[in-house]
N, C-alpha and C positions, 0 to 999 in steps of 0.2 A: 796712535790711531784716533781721529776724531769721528767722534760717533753721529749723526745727522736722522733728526726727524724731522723728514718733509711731507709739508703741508700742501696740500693739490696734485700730489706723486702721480694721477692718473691723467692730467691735462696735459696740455701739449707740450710744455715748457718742461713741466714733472718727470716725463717719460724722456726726455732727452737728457735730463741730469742723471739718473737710474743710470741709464747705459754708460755715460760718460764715467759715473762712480765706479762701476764694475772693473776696469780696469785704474785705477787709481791707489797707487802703494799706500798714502796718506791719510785718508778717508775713509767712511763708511757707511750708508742710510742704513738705520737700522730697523727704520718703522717710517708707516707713510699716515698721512690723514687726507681724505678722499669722499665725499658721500658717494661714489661711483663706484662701485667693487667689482676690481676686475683680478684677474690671478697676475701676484707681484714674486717677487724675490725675495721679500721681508714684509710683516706683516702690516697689516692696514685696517684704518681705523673712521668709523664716521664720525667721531668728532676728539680733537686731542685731551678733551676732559678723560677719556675710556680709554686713553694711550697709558699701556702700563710696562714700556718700554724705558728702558734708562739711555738718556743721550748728554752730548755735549754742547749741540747746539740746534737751534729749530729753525729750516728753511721755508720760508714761506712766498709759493710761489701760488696763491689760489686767487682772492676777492678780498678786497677791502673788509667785506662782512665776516671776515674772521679773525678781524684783528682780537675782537675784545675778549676768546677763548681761547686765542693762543698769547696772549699778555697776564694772563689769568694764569694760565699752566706755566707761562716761562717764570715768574714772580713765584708760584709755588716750588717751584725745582730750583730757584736760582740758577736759570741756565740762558745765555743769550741767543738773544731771535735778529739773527737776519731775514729783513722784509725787502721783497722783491717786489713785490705787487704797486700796482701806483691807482690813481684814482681817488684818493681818499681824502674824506672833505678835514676843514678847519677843525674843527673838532677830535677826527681824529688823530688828527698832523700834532695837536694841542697833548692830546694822550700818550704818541709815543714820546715825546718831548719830557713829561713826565716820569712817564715808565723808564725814561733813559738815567732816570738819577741812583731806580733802584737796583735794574740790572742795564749790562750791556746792550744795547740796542744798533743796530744795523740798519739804515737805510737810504738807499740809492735810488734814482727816478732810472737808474739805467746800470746794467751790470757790464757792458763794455768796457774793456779799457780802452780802447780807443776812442768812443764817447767821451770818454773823462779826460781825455787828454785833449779833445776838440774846447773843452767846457772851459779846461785852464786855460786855452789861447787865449778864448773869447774873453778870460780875467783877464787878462794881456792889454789889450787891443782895444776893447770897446768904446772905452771914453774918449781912443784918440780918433778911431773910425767915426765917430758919431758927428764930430765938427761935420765933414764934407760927405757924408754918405747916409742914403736909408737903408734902415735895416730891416729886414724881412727875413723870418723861420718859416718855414715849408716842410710839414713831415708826411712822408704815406706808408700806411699799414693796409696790412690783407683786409679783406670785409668783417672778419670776425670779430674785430680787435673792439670793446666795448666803450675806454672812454675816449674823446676826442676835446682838446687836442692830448696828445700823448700826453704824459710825465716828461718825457725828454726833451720836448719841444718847449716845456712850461720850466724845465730847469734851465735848457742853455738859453731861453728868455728871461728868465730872471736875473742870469750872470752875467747877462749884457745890459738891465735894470738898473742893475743892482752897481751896478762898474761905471756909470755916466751919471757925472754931476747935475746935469739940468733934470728937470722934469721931461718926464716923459710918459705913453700910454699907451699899451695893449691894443691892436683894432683883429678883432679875432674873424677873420675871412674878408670878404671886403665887397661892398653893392651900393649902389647909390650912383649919386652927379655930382657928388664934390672934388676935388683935389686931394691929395694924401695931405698930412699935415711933418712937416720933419720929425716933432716929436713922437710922431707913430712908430713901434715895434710890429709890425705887423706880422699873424701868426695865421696859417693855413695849414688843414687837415685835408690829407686824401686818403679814401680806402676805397679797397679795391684788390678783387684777386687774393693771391697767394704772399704778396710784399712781404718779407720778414721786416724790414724796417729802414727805415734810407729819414736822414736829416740834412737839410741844407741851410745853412744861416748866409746869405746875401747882402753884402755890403755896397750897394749900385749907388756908385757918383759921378759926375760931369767926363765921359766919356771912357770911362771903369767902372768894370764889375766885379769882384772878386768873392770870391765862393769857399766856403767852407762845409765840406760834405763828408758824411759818415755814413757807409751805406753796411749793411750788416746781410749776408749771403747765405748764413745760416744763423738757426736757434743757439749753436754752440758754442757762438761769441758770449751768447748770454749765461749758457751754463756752463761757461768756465769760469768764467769772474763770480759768478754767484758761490760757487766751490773754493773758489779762491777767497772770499769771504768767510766764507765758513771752516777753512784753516787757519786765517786771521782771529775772527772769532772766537774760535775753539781753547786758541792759548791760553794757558794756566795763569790763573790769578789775572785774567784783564779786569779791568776794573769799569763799574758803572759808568756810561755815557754812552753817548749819540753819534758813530760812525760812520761813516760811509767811502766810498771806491780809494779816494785820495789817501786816505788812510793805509789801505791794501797798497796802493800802487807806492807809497814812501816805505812800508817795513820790505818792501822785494827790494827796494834802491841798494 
């Protein structure tokens, strides 16, 4: 049984992993970290320094601003942190980078596998697409969602970056009287509503369009792969490093 202390247990995302855990032969939260107190299932905590719970692995589904006290408790415990959360500047992209040498570290701009499986095409594809096509990401989240554009929008543009040999540049929304330029990736954010999350990456050339779309219908695409993660995680003796979904998705193969 893998034991889970999750971080944000009371937000949106938090509360849908809970319910999902409860019936799960595998797993188990055994403590939450929350500054929100609400009545849980297992106990809870306003900051994981005061967690005097024993786990396996620490989910973290809250704010970037909590990385640096739960990389503090994971490094005390030696116990590995899957980080859900996205938003997080250079710095401290730079930190778990590090922290990944001395325990296992986890993290995903998206806990879908289907996400990650749109992400691998676009490893596929892109530098052949790029000759005769623009390419454009377009993501929309509900109103509440705080950074823009997503993590996910800013991964599956990186892997189409990152995958074409020319030069190429980011144009993040788009206004003016110029012309698009080919080397443009161009990335757009909608919010709005209740969206759980929908990605389209658009390859439009000379008389074709072709569309690559991820549209997610509920939170519990997300809270299963995060779970799934943290059965990955959990495993006995894994060793220091930097994981994330692709990982998950090769030890089920």
């Amino acid at each position: 049984m893998t034991k889970i202390i999750l971080s944000g247990c009371n937000g949106k995302m938090g509360k849908v992993i809970s319910n999902l855990a409860l019936n799960h032969s595998e797993l188990e939260i055994v403590a939450g970290i929350d500054k929100k107190s609400e009545e849980s299932q297992y106990p809870v905590f306003d900051n994981i320094s005061n967690c005097s719970v024993d786990a396996d692995v620490i989910l973290d589904f809250s704010r970037p601003t909590s990385l640096d006290s739960l990389i503090t408790y994971g490094i005390s415990k030696n116990i590995p942190i899957v980080l859900c959360t996205t938003g997080y500047s250079e710095e401290q992209i730079k930190l778990i980078e590090d922290t990944s040498k001395k325990i296992p570290m986890f993290r995903s701009a998206n806990m879908s596998i289907g996400v990650n499986i749109v992400n691998n095409i676009l490893k596929e594809i892109s530098g052949f697409m790029y000759k005769n096509f623009d390419i454009e990401v377009i993501e929309k989240h509900h109103n509440q969602k705080v950074d823009a554009p997503s993590g996910t929008a800013l991964l599956l543009a990186d892997t189409i970056k990152d995958n074409i040999k020319e030069e190429t540049k980011y144009t993040f929304g788009r206004e003016g009287n110029c012309k698009r330029e080919h080397k443009e990736i161009g990335i757009h954010a909608i919010r709005g509503g209740s969206i759980v999350g929908e990605h389209d990456v658009i390859f439009a050339g000379q008389g074709e369009v072709i569309e690559l779309k991820h549209t997610a219908q509920s939170r519990d695409v997300f809270a299963i792969g995060a779970l799934n993660a943290c059965l990955f995680m959990g495993i006995k003796d894994i060793k220091p490093g930097l994981y994330d979904m692709n990982d998950v998705i090769k030890a089920s193969l």
